[in-house]
NUKOL-833041 format. One record per residue (C-alpha): residue number from 1; residue in one letter; y, z negated, x negated. Coordinates in nm, 3 decimals. Example, Ala and Ser with C-alpha at 12.3 -4.5 7.8 and 13.67 -1.06 7.14 Angstrom:
REM NUKOL-833041
mido | koldo | north | up | east
1 | A | -0.450 | -0.780 | -1.230
2 | S | -0.106 | -0.714 | -1.367
REM end
This chain:
REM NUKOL-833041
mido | koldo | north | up | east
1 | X | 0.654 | -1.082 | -1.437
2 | X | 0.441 | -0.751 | -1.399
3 | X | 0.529 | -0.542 | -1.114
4 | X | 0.343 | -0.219 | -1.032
5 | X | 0.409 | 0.090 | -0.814
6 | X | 0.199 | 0.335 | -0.656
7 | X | 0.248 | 0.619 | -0.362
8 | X | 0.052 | 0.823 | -0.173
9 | X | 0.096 | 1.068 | 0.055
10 | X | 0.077 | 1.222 | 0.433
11 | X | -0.210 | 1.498 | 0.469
12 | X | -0.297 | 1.735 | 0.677
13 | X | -0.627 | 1.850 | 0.724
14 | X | -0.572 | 2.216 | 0.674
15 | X | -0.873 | 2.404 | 0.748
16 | X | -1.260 | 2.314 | 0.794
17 | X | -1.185 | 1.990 | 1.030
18 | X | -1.369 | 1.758 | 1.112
19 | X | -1.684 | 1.828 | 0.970
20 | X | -1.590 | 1.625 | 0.644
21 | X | -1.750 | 1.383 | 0.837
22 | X | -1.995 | 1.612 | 0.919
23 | X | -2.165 | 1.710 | 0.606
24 | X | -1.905 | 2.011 | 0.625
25 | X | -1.633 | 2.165 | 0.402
26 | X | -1.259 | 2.139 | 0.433
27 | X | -0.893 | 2.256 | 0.228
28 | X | -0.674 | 2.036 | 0.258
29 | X | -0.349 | 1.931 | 0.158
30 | X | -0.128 | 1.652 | 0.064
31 | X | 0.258 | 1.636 | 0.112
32 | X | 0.547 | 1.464 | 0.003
33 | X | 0.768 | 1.432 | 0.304
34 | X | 0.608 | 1.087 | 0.413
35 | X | 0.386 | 0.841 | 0.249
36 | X | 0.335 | 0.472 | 0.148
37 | X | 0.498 | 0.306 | -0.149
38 | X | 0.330 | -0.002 | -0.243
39 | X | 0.377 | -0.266 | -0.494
40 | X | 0.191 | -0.543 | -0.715
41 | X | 0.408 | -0.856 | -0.830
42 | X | 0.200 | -1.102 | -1.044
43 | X | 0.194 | -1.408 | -0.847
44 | X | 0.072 | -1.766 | -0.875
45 | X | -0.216 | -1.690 | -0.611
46 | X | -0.303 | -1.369 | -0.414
47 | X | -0.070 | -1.306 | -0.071
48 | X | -0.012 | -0.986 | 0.113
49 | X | 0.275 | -0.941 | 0.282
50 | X | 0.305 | -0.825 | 0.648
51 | X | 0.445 | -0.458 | 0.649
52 | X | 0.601 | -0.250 | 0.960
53 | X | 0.246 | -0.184 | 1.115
54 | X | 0.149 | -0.546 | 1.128
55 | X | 0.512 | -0.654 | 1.299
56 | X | 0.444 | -0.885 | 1.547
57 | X | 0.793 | -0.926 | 1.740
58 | X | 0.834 | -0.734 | 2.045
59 | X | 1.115 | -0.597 | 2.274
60 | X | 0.905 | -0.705 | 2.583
61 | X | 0.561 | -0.779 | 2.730
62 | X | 0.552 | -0.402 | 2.777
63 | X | 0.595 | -0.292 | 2.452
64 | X | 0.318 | -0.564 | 2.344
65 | X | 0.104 | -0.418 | 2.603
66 | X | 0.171 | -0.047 | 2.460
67 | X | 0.163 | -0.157 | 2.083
68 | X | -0.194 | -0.318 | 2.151
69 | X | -0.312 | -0.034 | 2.360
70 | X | -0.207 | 0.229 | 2.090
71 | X | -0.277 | 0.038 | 1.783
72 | X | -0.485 | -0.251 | 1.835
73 | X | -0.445 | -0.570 | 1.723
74 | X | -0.485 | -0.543 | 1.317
75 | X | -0.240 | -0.381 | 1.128
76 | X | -0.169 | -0.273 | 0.756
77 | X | -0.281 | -0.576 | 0.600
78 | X | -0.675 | -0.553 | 0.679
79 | X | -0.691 | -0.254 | 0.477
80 | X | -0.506 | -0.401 | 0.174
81 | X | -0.795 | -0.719 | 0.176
82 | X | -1.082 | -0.474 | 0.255
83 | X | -0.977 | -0.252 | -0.038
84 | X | -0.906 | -0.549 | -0.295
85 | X | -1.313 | -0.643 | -0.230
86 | X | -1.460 | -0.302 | -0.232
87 | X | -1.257 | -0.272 | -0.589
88 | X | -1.365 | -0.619 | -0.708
89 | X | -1.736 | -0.472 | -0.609
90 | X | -1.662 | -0.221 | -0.758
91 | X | -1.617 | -0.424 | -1.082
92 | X | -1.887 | -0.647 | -1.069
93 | X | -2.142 | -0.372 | -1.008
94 | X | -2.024 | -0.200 | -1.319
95 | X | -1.930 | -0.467 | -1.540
96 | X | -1.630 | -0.488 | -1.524
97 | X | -1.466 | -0.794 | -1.603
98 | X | -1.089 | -0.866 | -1.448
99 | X | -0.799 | -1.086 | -1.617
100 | X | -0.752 | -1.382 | -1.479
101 | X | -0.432 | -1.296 | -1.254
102 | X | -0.341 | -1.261 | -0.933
103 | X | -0.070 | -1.057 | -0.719
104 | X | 0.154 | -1.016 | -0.411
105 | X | 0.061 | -0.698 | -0.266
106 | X | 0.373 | -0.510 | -0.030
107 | X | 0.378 | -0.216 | 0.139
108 | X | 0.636 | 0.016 | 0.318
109 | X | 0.518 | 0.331 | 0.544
110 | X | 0.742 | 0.605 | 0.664
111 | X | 0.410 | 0.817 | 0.805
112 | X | 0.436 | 0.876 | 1.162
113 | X | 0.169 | 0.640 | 1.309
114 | X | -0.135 | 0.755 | 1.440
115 | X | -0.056 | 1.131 | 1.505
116 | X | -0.344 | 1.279 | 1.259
117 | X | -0.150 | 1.245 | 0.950
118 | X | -0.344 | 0.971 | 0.764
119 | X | -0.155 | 0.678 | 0.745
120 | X | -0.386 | 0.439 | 0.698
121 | X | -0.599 | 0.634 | 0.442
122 | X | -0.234 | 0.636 | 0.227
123 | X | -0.267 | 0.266 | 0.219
124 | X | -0.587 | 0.223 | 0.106
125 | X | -0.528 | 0.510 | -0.159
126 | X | -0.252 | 0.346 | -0.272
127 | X | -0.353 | -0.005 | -0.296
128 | X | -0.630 | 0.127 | -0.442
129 | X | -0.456 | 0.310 | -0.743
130 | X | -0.214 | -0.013 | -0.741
131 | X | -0.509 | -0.239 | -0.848
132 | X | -0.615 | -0.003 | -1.078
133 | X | -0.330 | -0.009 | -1.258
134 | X | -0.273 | -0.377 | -1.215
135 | X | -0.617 | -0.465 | -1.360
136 | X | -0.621 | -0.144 | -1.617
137 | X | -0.909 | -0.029 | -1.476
138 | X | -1.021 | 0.317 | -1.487
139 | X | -1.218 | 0.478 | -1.213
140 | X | -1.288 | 0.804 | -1.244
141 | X | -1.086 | 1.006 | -0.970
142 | X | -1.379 | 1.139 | -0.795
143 | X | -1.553 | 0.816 | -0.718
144 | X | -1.226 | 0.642 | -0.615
145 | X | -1.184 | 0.792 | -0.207
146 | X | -1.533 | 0.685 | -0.180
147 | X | -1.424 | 0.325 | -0.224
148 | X | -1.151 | 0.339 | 0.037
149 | X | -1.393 | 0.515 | 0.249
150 | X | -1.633 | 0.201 | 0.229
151 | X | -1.357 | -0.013 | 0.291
152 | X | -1.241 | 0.151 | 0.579
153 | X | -1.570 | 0.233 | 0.726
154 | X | -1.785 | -0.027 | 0.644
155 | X | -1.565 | -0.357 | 0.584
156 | X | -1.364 | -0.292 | 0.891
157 | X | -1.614 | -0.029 | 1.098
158 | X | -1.320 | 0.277 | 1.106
159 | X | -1.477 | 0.586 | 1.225
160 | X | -1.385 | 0.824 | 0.950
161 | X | -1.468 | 1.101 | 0.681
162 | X | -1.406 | 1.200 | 0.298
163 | X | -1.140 | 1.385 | 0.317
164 | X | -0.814 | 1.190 | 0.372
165 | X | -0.868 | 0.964 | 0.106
166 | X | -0.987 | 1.290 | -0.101
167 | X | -0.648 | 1.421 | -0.098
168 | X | -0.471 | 1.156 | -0.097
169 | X | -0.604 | 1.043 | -0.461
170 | X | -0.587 | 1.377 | -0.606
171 | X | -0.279 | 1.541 | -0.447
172 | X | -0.184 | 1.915 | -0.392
173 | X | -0.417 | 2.111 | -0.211
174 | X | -0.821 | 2.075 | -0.228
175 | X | -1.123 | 2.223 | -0.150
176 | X | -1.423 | 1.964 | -0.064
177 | X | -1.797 | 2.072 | -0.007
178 | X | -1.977 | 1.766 | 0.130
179 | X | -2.358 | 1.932 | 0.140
180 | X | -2.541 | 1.684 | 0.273
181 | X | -2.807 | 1.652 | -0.024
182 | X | -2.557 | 1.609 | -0.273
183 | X | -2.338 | 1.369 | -0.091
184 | X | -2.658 | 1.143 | -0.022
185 | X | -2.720 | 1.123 | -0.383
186 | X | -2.407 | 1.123 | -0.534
187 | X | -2.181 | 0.902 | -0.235
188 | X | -1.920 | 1.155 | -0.274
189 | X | -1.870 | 1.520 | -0.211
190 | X | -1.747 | 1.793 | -0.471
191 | X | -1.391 | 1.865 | -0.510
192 | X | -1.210 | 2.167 | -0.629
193 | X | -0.803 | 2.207 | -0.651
194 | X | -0.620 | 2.475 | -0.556
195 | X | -0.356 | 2.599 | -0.685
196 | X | -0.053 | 2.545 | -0.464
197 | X | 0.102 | 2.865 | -0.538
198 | X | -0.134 | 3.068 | -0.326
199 | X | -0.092 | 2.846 | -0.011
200 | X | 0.091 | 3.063 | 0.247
201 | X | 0.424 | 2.963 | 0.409
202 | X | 0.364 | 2.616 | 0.585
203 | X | 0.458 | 2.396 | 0.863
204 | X | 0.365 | 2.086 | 1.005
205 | X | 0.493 | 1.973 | 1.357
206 | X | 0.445 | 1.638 | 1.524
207 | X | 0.478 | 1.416 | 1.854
208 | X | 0.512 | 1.105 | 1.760
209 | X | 0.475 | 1.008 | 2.161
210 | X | 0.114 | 1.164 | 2.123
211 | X | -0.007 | 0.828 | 1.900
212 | X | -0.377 | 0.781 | 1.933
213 | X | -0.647 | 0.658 | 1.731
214 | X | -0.836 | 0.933 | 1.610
215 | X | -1.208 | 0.733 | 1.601
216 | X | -1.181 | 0.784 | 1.960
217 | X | -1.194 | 1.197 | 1.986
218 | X | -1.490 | 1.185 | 1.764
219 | X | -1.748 | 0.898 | 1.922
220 | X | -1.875 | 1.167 | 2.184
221 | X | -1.897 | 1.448 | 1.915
222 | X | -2.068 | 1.191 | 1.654
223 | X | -2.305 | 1.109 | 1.906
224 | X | -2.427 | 1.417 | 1.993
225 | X | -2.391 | 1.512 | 1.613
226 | X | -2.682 | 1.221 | 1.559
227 | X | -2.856 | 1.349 | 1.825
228 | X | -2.884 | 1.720 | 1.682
229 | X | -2.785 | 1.859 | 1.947
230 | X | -2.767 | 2.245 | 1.885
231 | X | -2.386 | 2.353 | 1.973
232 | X | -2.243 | 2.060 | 1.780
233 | X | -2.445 | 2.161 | 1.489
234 | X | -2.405 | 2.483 | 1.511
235 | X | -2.012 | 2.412 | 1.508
236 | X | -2.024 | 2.178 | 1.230
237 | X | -2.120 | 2.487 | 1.024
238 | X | -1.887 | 2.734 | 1.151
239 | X | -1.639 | 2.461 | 1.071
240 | X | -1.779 | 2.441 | 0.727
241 | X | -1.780 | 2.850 | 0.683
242 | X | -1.386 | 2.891 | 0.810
243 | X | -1.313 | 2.627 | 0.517
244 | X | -1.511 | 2.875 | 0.277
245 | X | -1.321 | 3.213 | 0.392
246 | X | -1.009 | 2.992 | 0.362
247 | X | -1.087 | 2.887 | -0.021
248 | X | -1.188 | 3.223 | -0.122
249 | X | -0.957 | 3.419 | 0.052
250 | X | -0.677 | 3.173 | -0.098
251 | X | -0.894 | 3.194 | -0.487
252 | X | -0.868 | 3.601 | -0.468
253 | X | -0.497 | 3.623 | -0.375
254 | X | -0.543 | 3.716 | -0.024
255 | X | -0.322 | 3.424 | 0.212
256 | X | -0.304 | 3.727 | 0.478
257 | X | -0.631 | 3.653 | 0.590
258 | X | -0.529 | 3.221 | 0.631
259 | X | -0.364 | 3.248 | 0.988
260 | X | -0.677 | 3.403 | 1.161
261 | X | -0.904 | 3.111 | 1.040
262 | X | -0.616 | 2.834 | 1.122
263 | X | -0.637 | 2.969 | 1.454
264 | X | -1.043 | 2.983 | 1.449
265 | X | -1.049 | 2.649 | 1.371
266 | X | -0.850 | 2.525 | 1.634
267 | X | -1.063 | 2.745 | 1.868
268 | X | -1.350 | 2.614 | 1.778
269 | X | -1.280 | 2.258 | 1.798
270 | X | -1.169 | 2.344 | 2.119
271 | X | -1.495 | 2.450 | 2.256
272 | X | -1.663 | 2.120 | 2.158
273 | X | -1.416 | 1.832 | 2.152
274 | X | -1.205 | 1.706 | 2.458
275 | X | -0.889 | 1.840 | 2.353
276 | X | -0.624 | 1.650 | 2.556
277 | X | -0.434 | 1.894 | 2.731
278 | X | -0.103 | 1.756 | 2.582
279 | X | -0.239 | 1.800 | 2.251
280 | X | -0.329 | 2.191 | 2.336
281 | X | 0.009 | 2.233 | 2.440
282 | X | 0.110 | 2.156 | 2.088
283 | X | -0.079 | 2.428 | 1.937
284 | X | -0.069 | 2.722 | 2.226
285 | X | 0.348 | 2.654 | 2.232
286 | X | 0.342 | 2.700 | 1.846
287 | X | 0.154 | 3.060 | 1.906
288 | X | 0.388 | 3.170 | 2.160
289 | X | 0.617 | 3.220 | 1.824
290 | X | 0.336 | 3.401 | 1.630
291 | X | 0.260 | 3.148 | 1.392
292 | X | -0.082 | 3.032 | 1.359
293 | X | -0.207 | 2.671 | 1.452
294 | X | -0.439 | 2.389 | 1.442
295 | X | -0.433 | 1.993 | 1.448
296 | X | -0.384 | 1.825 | 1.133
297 | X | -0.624 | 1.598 | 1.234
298 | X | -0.792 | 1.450 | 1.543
299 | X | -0.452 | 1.548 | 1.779
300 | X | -0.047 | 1.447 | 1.781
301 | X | 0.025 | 1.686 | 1.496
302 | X | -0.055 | 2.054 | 1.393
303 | X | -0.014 | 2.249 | 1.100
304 | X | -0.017 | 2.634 | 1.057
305 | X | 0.165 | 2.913 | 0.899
306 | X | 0.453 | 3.180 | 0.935
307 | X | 0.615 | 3.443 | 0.869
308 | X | 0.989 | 3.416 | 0.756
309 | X | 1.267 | 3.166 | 0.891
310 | X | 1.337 | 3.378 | 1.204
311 | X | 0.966 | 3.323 | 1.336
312 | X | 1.018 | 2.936 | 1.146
313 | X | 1.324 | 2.885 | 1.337
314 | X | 1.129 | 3.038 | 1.677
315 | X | 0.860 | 2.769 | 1.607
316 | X | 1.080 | 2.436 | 1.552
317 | X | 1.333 | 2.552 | 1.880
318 | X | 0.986 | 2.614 | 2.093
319 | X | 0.835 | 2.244 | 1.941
320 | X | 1.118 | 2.048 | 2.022
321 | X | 1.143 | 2.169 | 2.383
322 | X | 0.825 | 1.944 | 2.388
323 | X | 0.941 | 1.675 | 2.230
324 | X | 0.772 | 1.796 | 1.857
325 | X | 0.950 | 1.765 | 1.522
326 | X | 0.843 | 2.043 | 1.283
327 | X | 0.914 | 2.064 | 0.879
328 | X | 0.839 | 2.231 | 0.581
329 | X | 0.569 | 2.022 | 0.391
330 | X | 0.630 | 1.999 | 0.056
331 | X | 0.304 | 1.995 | -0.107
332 | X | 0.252 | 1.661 | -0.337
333 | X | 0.230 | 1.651 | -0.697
334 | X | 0.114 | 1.372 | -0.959
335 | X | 0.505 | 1.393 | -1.076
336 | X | 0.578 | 1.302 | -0.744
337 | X | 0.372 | 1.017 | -0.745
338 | X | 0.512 | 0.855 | -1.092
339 | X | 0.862 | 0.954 | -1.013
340 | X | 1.119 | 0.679 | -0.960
341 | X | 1.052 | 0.508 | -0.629
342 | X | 1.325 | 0.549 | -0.407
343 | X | 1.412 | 0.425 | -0.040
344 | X | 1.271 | 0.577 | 0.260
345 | X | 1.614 | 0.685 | 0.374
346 | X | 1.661 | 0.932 | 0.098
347 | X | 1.307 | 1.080 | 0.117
348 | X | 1.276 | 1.447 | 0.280
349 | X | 1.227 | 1.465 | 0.622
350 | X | 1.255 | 1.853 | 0.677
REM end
């Protein structure tokens, strides 16, 4: 009996967010901290099995009431089925014919939930790469997020962009340039890694209390996006340029010059989005220690840089006041990916 094993990882959306989904440009990077391991038994007929996000026992009607309000009432297992039929698509648009054989697909998930860290992204990624493997088919790596993408956006109509499944199928850090022509022609965006080793010092926090789904922040922004509206656009490209300084300030050996943009870009998103005050206070209490910030996605976590422990130390003592936990991210790798699988309890948390 066959079993495969995949990962992949948190991200954080490190500079240039949100306007992947905007015909922007974005770095971003992948780490190793938290992710999804997921695995492929040959079975007699095809099952998923329910994982953590799709628990449906409750404490109390309040917790149902919270759960729903929070997280809706689909969990994990949607995005395994609307993956499997985007790849079998996939297949039969490109003729590709499958073995006859058929799997149990399970998944565990140590991502915080719905704090701008892409955990839902890192299943689809990984069943993704799972069936890939399971089937021995080879896609090439650049055309793969753009099948999660479909399934998450059009099978199951999740307001999203490129990059989270862009990361989370090539690892370490990357620079995307979604130009709108090329995108249009090409469904996908172009993709450049960066090397690791020029990243500055790193830190992501989190408030796990701050769960939200993120297609919410940008439904007003999309709108107006559609509508051309002039400040939106003109954002969109600001967005787009900070993500370009970033790259080729980080290309020329020059991560002095990171910290100003993180804090641009948070800035700037603040001028057009309807930054939740709690939120805010995430990133302003993170400058009080000198470090730079900005969310690592739509809100509930941040990421920045510092300087040395002492201001690292400042940072984590000032987050935790407000209920935050803060780590060092250790950037993912494709080792870490094929390494041995271990359990969730042993995986680093700081």
């Amino acid at each position: 009996m066959e079993i495969v094993k995949t990962r992949s990882f948190a991200r954080a959306g490190f500079l240039g967010n949100p306007s992947d989904g905007y015909f922007g440009k974005t770095v971003s990077f992948a780490f190793s901290n938290f992710g999804v391991e997921l695995a492929l038994t040959e079975s007699a007929r095809l099952r998923f099995v329910p994982g953590e996000v799709d628990d449906a026992t409750f404490d109390s009607p309040e917790q149902l009431v919270r759960d729903l309000r929070l997280y809706g009432y689909y969990g994990g297992i949607r995005l395994l089925k609307a993956v499997t039929k985007r790849f079998w698509e996939y297949c039969q648009k490109n003729g590709v014919t499958l073995p006859k054989r058929n799997f149990t697909a399970e998944y565990k998930i140590n991502i915080p939930r719905l704090v701008g860290l892409s955990g839902s992204s890192a299943i689809c990624s990984a069943m993704l790469k799972a069936l890939m493997k399971f089937y021995e088919v080879e896609i090439p790596i650049e055309v793969a997020p753009t099948i999660c993408l479909e399934a998450e956006k059009e099978e199951l109509r999740i307001n999203c962009g490129f990059q989270d499944r862009v990361i989370q199928m090539y690892n370490g850090v990357v620079f995307m340039d979604f130009e709108k022509s090329f995108v249009e022609a090409n469904n996908r965006g172009r993709y450049e890694r960066i090397d690791p080793s020029l990243m500055p010092k790193l830190y992501v926090s989190y408030d796990a209390a701050r769960a939200e789904e993120s297609g919410e922040a940008h439904k007003e922004v999309k709108r107006l996006f559609e509508a051309k509206n002039a400040d939106v656009l003109a954002a969109m490209t600001e967005f787009a340029d900070i993500a370009q300084q970033g790259r080729d300030a980080l290309v020329a050996g020059h991560p002095e010059k990171i910290p100003a943009l993180v804090d641009a870009n948070f800035n700037l998103r603040d001028r057009i989005f309807n930054v939740a005050e709690e939120n805010r206070r995430m990133v302003m209490t993170a400058r009080k220690s000198g470090a730079s910030a900005k969310f690592a996605g739509s809100g509930g976590a941040i990421v920045g840089t510092y300087e040395d422990d002492a201001q690292f130390a400042a940072l984590e003592r000032d987050l935790a006041a407000i209920g935050c936990k803060t780590l060092k991210p250790s950037i993912a790798t494709t080792a870490d990916e094929t390494a041995p699988l271990v359990s969730f309890a042993n995986w680093r948390n700081s």
